[in-house]
Structure formats: structure tokens, C-alpha cells
C-alpha positions in Angstrom: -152.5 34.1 -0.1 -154.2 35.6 -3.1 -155.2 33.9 -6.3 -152.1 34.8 -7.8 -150.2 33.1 -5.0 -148.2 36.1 -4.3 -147.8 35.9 -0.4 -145.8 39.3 -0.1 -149.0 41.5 2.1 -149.7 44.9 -0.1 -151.4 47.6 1.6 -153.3 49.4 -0.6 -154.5 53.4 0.0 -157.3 55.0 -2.1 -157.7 58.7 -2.3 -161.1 59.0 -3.7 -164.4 60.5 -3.1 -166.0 58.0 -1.0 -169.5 58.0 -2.9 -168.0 57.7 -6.2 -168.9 54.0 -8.2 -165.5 54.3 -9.3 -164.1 53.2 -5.6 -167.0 50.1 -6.0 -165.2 49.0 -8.7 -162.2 49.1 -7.3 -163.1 47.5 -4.1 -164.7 44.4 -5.9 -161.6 44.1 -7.8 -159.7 43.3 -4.6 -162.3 41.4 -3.1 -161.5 39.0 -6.7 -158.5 38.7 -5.6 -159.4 38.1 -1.9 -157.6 40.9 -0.8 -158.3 43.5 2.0 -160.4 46.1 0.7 -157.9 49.6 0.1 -158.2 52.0 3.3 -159.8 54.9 1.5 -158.9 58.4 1.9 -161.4 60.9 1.2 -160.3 64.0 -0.9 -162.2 66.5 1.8 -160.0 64.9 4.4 -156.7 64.9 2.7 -157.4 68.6 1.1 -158.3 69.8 4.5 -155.1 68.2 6.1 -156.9 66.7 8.1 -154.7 63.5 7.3 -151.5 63.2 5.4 -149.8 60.9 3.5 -147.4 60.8 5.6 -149.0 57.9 7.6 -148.4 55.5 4.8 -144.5 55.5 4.1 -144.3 52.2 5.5 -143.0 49.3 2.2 -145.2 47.7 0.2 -147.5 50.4 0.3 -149.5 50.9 -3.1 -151.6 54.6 -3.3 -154.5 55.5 -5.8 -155.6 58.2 -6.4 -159.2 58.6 -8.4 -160.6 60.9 -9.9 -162.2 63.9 -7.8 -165.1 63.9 -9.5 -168.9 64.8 -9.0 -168.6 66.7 -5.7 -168.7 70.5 -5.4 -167.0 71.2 -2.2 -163.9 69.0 -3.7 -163.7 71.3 -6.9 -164.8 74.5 -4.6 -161.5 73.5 -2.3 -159.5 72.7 -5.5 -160.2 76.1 -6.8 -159.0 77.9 -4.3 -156.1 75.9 -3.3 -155.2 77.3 -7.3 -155.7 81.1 -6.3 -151.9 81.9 -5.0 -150.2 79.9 -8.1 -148.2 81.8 -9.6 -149.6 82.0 -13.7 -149.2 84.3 -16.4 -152.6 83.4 -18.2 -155.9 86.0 -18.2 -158.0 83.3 -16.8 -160.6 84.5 -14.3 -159.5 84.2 -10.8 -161.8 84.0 -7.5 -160.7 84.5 -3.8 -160.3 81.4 -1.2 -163.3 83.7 0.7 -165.0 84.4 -2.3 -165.1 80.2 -3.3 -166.7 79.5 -0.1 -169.8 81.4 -1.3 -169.8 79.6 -4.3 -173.3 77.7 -4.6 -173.9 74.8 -6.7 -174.7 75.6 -10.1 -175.6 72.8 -12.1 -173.4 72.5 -15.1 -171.8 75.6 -15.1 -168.1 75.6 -16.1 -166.4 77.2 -13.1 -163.1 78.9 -13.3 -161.5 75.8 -15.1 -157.5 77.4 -15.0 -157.8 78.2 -11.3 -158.9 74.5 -10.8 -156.0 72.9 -12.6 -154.0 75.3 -11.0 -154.9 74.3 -7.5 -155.2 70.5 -8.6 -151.4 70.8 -9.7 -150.4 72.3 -6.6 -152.1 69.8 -4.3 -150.9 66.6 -6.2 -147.3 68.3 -5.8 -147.9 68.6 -2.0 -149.2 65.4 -1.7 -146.0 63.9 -3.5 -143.9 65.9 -1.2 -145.1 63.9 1.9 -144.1 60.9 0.6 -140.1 61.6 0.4 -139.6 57.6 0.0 -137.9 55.0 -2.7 -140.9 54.2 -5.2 -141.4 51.0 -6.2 -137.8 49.7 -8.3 -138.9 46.3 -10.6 -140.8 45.0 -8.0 -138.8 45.1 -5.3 -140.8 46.4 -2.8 -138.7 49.7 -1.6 -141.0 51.9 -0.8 -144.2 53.4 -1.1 -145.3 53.1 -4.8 -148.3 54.8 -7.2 -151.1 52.9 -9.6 -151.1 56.5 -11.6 -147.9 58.8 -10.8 -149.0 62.5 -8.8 -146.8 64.3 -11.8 -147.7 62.2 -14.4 -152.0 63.1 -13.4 -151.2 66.8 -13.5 -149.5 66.3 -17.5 -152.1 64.6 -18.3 -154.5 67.0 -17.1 -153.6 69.7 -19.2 -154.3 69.1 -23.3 -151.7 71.8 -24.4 -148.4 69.7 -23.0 -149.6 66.5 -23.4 -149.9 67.2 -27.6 -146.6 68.9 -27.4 -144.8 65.5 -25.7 -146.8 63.3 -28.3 -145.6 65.4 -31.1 -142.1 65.4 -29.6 -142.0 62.0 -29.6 -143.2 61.2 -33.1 -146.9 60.2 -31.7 -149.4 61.1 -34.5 -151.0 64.4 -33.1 -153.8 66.3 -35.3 -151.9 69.3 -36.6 -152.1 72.0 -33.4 -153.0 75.8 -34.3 -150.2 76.8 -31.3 -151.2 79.2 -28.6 -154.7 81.0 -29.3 -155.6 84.1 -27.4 -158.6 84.8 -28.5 -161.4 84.9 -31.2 -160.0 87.1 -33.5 -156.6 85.5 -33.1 -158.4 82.1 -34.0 -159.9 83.4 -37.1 -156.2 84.8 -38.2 -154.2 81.6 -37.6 -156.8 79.5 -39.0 -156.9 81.6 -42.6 -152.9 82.2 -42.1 -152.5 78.0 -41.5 -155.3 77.3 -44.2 -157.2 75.2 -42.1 -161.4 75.3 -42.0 -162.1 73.5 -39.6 -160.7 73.0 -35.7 -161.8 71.8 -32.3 -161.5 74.2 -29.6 -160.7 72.5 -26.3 -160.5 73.9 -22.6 -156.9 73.2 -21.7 -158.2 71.2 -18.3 -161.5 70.2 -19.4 -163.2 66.6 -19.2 -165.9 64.9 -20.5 -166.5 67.2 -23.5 -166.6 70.0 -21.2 -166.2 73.4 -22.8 -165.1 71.4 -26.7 -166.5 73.6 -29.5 -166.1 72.2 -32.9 -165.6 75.1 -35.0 -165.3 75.7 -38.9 -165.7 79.2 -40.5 -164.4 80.4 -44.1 -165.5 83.4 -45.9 -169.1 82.6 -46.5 -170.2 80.6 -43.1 -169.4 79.9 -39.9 -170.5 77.4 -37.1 -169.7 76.1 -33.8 -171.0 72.9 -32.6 -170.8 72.6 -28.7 -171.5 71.0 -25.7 -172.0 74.6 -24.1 -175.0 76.9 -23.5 -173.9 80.1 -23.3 -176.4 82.0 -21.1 -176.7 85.9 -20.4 -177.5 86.9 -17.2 -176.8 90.3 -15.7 -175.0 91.9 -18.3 -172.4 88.6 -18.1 -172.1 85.5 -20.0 -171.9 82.5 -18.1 -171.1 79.2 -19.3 -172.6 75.8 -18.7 -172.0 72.2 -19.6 -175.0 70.5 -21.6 -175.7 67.3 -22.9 -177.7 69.2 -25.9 -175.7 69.8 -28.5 -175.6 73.1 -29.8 -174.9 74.9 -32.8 -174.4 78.7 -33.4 -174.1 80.5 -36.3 -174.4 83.9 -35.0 -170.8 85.6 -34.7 -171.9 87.6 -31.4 -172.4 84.2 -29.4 -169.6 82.3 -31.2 -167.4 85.4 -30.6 -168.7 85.3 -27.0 -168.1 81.7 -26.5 -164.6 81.3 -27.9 -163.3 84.4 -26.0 -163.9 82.9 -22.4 -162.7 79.8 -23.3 -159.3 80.8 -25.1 -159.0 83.2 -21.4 -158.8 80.1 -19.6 -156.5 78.5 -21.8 -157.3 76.1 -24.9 -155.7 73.5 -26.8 -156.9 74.1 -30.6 -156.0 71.3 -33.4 -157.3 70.5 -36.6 -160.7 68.8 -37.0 -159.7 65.5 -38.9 -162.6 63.3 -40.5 -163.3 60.0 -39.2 -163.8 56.8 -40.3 -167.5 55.7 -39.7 -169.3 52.6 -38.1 -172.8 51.7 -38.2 -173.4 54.9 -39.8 -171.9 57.4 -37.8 -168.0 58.6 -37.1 -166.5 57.6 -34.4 -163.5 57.3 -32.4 -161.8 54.4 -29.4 -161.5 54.6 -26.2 -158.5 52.4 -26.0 -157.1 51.2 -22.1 -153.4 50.8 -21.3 -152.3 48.4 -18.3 -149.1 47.9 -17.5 -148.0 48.8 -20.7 -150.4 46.8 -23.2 -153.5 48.1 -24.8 -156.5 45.8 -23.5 -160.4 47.0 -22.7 -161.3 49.1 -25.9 -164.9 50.8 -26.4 -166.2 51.9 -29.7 -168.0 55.2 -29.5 -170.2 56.4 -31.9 -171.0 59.9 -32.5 -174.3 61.5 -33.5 -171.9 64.5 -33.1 -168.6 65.7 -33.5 -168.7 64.3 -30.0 -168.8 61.0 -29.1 -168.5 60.8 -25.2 -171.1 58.5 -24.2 -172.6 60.6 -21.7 -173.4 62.9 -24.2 -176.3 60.0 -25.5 -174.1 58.3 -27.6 -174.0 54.7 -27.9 -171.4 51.7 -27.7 -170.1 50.5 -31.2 -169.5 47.1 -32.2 -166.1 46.3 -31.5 -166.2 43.0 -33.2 -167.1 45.2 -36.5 -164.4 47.5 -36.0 -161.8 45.0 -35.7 -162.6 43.1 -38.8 -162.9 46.4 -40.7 -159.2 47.6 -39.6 -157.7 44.2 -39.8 -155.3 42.6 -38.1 -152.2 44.2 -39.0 -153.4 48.2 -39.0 -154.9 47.1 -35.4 -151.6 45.9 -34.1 -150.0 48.9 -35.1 -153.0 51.7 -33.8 -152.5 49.5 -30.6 -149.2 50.3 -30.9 -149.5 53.9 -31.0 -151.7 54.0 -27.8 -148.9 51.7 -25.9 -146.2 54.3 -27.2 -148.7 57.1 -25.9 -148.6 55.3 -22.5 -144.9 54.9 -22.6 -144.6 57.9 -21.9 -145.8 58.2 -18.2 -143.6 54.9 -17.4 -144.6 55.8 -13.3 -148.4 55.0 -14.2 -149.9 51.7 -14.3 -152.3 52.8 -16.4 -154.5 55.7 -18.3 -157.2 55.7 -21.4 -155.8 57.2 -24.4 -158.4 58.4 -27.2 -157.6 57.0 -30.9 -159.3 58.3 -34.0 -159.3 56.5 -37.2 -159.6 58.3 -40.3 -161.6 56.9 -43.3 -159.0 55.0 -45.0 -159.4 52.6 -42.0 -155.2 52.8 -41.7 -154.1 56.5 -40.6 -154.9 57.2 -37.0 -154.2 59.8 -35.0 -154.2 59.9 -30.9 -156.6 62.8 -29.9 -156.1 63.0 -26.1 -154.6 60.8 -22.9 -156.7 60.6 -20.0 -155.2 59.7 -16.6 -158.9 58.7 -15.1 -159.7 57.1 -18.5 -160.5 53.6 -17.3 -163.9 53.4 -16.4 -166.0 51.0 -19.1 -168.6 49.3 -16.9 -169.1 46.1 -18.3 -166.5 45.9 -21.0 -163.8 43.0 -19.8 -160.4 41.6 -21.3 -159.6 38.5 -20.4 -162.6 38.3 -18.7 -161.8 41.0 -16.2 -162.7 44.6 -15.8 -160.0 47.4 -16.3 -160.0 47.6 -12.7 -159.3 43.8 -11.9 -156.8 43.9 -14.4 -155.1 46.7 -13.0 -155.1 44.8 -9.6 -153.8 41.8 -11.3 -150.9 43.7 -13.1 -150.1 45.2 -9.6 -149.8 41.8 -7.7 -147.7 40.4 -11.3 -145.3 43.3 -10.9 -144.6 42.4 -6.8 -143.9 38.2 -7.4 -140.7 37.7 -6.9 
């Protein structure tokens, strides 16, 4: 029996890259709970075939995936699972026999469309092995999901995830539509009167490929997380933590064409409130339906991913500057933003606060979004807690 005193035995699968801290985290959270550790299923295995998940439709069966992060030959084999999708975009594309000479090139944003694609597609075929009752109120039917397969793949793409917020009357910065291309951004931005936009791969993560761009008649400027590099007559692009900032309309031109070929999600560049002297925006955790671990980050950019060299805020601070009743609501927002993948147990949705301290705006959902070493609710972990809300759910 566990510390919840819920005797009903959970078996609990993890498809993960084994080497990934992520899986540590989850591991000690079951331990907490003196649980079996979760049988783990790497990615290589499961993408290879070389096991299904068909071997786990007995009841009572809970699967995870993570994220398939920080591993080449995962993303090589997700890319070319993508190549026979069916899509109508302009996006690059790259052989299955051409992917496996691939070599690892540090940074280098490689052939983003094609990997969603092939991400989709294997998320879909991994749901289709499971053809059992999910998990009803807790009644055990079946085998069940921490994060839904369809509900990952929405919330991998930027483009349909804004659309669903805006559909259901979740503030959204104002979206430029569909942009094609440089040119194309320049003429909706004048046509919608709007200076200033960020520029997002569709798929991207962790900053990846995010220019924020302004431009009027006298000046423009893109600030970026990518170094554009010319090699061979070709422009390649790469993921830095430098922050860039061009001004010459030959490399912005460059930068914004690749990018809007592999698809982007472009939305107006709102102002944000500021903290400790800088902007910043929340990374705000949903579990089960409430909004619980938050971290502050602060941005010495338009950026404020903290891998980028930005720092934690003071969350204390922030709360006593939004006051109670504008932070109930903001939490709110984020739990409505959840609401709308009711099959996931959780995901980490990104709020901005603009400098009245009472608008806000949700800028993107993340289904991998819980990972805040050191940050607890309750005095757990996002991970504990979503371990906790699992065994809550299955007391009957």
C-alpha cells in the first residue's frame, strides 16, 4: 500500500529516452510514494518496433510518454518516419536513406516540418496499438495516458493550438494568419498596422527558430535566437544561446524565408509587465486541472527561456504585485487553457502579463512543460504531484 493508501496495484509504462533527467525525476517521484519504479520504454526501441505497446493492454495500466529530447538518432528516426506524410506545405524534405547520413550538427535546426510530421504520425501509430477503454472516472477500464497521444501532437504545433484558444475565448495575442514568406510578412503587417511581431517555427521548442521582429518605414530589426550561417552557397540555420540582432534586410530576408517554408505561427509582439527590472513572463503548471508550480522568468531579451541565461524571478514579488484577485483569475485562464486537452493530466502553459499588472494573455501550451527542478507546491515537485493526482484519481 502506498502513502495514499490506495491498494488498487498501477502499472506504470514510461516511454522516454532512458538518459534523460526527466525520467530521474519521475522515478523518485514513485519511489515517494513507494511505488515500483515505471518499466521504461526507450523511444529507439519503440520507433524501431522493436517492442509495441501492445504488451501493455492489460487494466490499470498508466503510459507516459516524455519528451524525446536531446538525442539525435531519436529526431534522425522521427524525421524520416515524417517523409511519406502526406503535406501541402514547401518545407524542405529529406529521404529515410538520406537521414541516415545525417551527422550531428550541433545546434542546427534540422528539417523542423518533416519532424513534426513524422512525430504526428508515430504518436498516431502508437495510439493505434492500444484499441482499449481509457481510463472512465477512475474506474480502472483500461489502459489510460498521464498526457493524451493526440492531445501531444496539438500541442506541438503553435498554429492550431492559438486557433483552439481563440475559439474558445482564451486571450491569444492578435495572430497575423498564415505567412508565406518575407515579403508576405512585411504586407500583412503594414495591411494589419501592426510594428512589431514574433515569428515562431510552427513545431519549435525552447526558443528554437523565435525571431522577434519589428520594421516600419525607417528601421527594421530582428532579434533571434538563430545564427544564420552561409556555407556553400546555402544558408543553414542554427540554434544559439547568443542573442542576435540583424538589421541588414539580406539576412533578415534570408532568415524569415526558411522559417515561414517550414511553417510559422506569427502574433503580435505585446509589451510586458516588468520585474526586477526586466519583462518577463510565467511559466505556469496545470495538474489535474489546477494551476500549481509557477516560475517567474525574467528576460534580458525578448526571450526569457531560462536556458537562454535568464534567471528565476521572485515569485513572492510577483504575486503581491498582481494581487490576489487578478491572480486568481490569470490562474484561471491557464486552467481554461488546460481544459481543453481533458485526456491530459497535465502540461505547462506560458502566461504574459502586460504592464497594467491585470490584462494577460496566454502565449503558448506546452505538453512537456513541466520540468522546474527545485520549484515545489505543496511541498512536492510537478512530478510528485502528478503521481499523487494519478493515485487520487484511482481511490475508489
Amino acid at each position: 500500500m502506498n502513502k495514499n493508501g490506495n491498494n488498487k496495484m498501477l502499472n506504470f509504462i514510461a516511454i522516454a529516452n532512458p538518459e534523460n533527467r526527466r525520467l530521474g525525476f519521475l522515478q523518485q517521484a514513485f519511489s515517494h510514494f513507494n511505488l515500483p519504479p515505471a518499466t521504461v520504454i526507450p523511444y529507439t526501441d519503440l520507433i524501431a518496433g522493436k517492442q509495441t505497446l501492445e504488451q501493455f493492454k492489460a487494466p490499470n495500466t498508466i503510459i507516459r510518454f516524455d519528451s524525446p529530447e536531446r538525442d539525435f538518432d531519436i529526431d534522425k528516426a522521427i524525421i524520416a518516419a515524417g517523409f511519406a506524410v502526406p503535406d501541402d506545405g514547401q518545407h524542405q524534405r529529406i529521404s529515410p536513406a538520406e537521414v541516415v547520413k545525417l551527422e550531428f550538427d550541433k545546434g542546427r535546426i534540422c528539417y523542423p516540418r518533416q519532424w513534426y510530421l513524422g512525430w504526428r504520425h508515430l504518436l498516431q501509430q502508437w495510439l493505434q496499438q492500444l484499441p482499449v477503454p481509457l481510463f472512465a472516472d477512475g474506474e480502472g477500464l483500461g489502459v489510460g495516458f498521464m498526457n493524451h497521444p493526440e492531445d501531444i501532437a496539438v500541442m506541438f504545433d503553435k498554429p492550431a493550438c492559438h486557433e483552439k484558444f481563440r475559439r474558445h475565448n482564451i486571450p491569444v495575442p492578435r495572430s497575423l494568419g498564415k505567412i508565406h514568406s518575407y515579403d508576405h510578412l512585411r504586407e500583412q503587417m503594414e495591411k494589419q498596422e501592426i510594428e512589431r511581431v514574433f515569428v515562431k517555427l510552427s513545431h519549435g521548442s525552447a526558443a528554437s527558430g523565435v525571431v522577434a521582429y519589428q520594421a516600419n518605414s525607417k528601421f527594421e530589426s530582428a532579434i533571434t535566437t538563430v545564427e544564420r550561417v552561409r556555407e556553400n552557397g546555402e544558408t543553414l540555420l542554427y540554434n544559439s544561446r547568443k542573442i542576435r540582432n540583424y538589421t541588414r534586410r539580406e539576412e533578415i530576408t534570408d532568415v524569415i524565408n526558411i522559417l515561414t517554408a517550414e511553417g510559422v505561427q506569427v502574433e503580435e509582439w505585446l509589451p510586458k509587465a516588468r520585474l526586477q527590472g526586466c519583462g518577463f513572463d510565467v511559466r505556469v503548471v496545470v495538474i489535474n486541472g489546477k494551476a500549481q508550480h509557477i516560475v517567474v522568468r525574467l528576460g534580458k531579451s525578448p526571450m526569457t527561456n531560462l536556458h537562454l541565461g535568464n534567471e528565476r524571478g521572485n515569485s513572492q514579488e510577483l504575486l503581491e504585485k498582481v494581487g490576489a484577485e487578478n491572480w486568481e483569475a490569470m490562474k484561471h485562464t491557464c486552467e481554461q487553457a488546460a481544459k481543453l486537452f481533458p485526456s491530459s493530466l497535465y502540461c505547462g502553459v506560458d502566461l504574459l502579463i502586460l504592464p497594467d499588472w491585470k490584462q494577460h494573455t496566454i502565449l503558448e501550451i506546452n505538453a512537456f512543460g513541466d520540468l522546474l527542478p527545485g520549484i515545489l507546491w505543496n511541498g512536492m515537485d510537478t512530478y510528485t504531484s502528478e503521481v499523487k493526482a494519478i493515485l487520487e484519481r484511482n481511490i475508489k
